[in-house]
C-alpha angles and dihedrals in degrees: 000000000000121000111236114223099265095044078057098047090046088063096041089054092049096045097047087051092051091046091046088069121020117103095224147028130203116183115202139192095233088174108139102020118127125240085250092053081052102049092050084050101058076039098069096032085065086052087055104040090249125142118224138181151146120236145159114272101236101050082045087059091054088043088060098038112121092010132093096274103061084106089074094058086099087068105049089115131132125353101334136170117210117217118198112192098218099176098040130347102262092058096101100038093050090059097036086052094044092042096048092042087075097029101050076177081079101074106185106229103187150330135212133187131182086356090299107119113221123202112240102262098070088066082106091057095047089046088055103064125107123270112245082258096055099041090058084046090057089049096055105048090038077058097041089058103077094046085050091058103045087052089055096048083049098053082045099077105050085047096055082045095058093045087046087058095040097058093048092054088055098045087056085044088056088046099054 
């Protein structure tokens, strides 16, 4: 069934907001995949605070216009489903790779972070970064180190001290 103008420019609106202000984008081939491959998919997007949808090219060209991802438009090509990471920007490629790992039918097209278009094998690359929970994590623990140390290096002296008079004490133990 045909969508009427204002249902087009409904999904226009909603995607370029999206796109507006996700931190990633991953473009995949879904041709072949069931109703049922599909449903766990948006299943798992939703898991992972990623936006996905299918749309028709060109109203997915006028959702990107003016964002970051306007460097996809080339590959707007074919069936595709559109995943915006909305939390960090490995979001989207974590569940396309996991997902596509069990379904070869999903071919990953192209990627773009931060405007920059990415070719399709470094999906790999954009699914390995931190979570915005582990990369705080990173931080902190990259912060807490010196102060670990310097408490060490503290605690250091009055024990050397300690083991200095003790062995003293031995050695006049011995002596005597």
């Amino acid at each position: 069934m045909a969508l009427s103008l204002n249902e087009k420019k409904a999904i226009v609106a909603d995607v370029a907001e999206v796109a507006a202000t996700a931190h990633s984008a991953v473009l995949a081939e879904y041709n072949g995949l069931s109703a049922e491959q599909m449903t766990e998919l948006r299943a798992k997007a939703r898991e992972g605070g990623v936006y996905l949808r299918v749309i028709k090219n060109n109203l997915a060209k006028r959702a990107v216009e003016g964002t970051e991802f306007e460097c996809m438009v080339e590959a707007f090509v074919g069936p595709m489903v559109y995943a915006f990471s909305q939390e960090d920007p490995g979001s989207a490629a974590r569940v396309v790779k996991d997902f596509a790992k069990e379904n070869e039918k999903l071919v990953v097209k192209a990627l773009a972070v931060g405007g920059q278009l990415l070719a399709a094998s470094e999906l790999e690359r954009l699914a390995s970064l931190p979570t915005k929970d582990q990369a705080i994590s990173m931080l902190m623990s990259v912060m807490q180190a010196p102060i670990t140390k310097l408490a060490q290096t503290l605690n250091e002296v009055p024990g050397k001290l300690t083991r200095t008079v003790a062995a003293i004490r031995d050695q006049k133990q011995d002596a005597a």
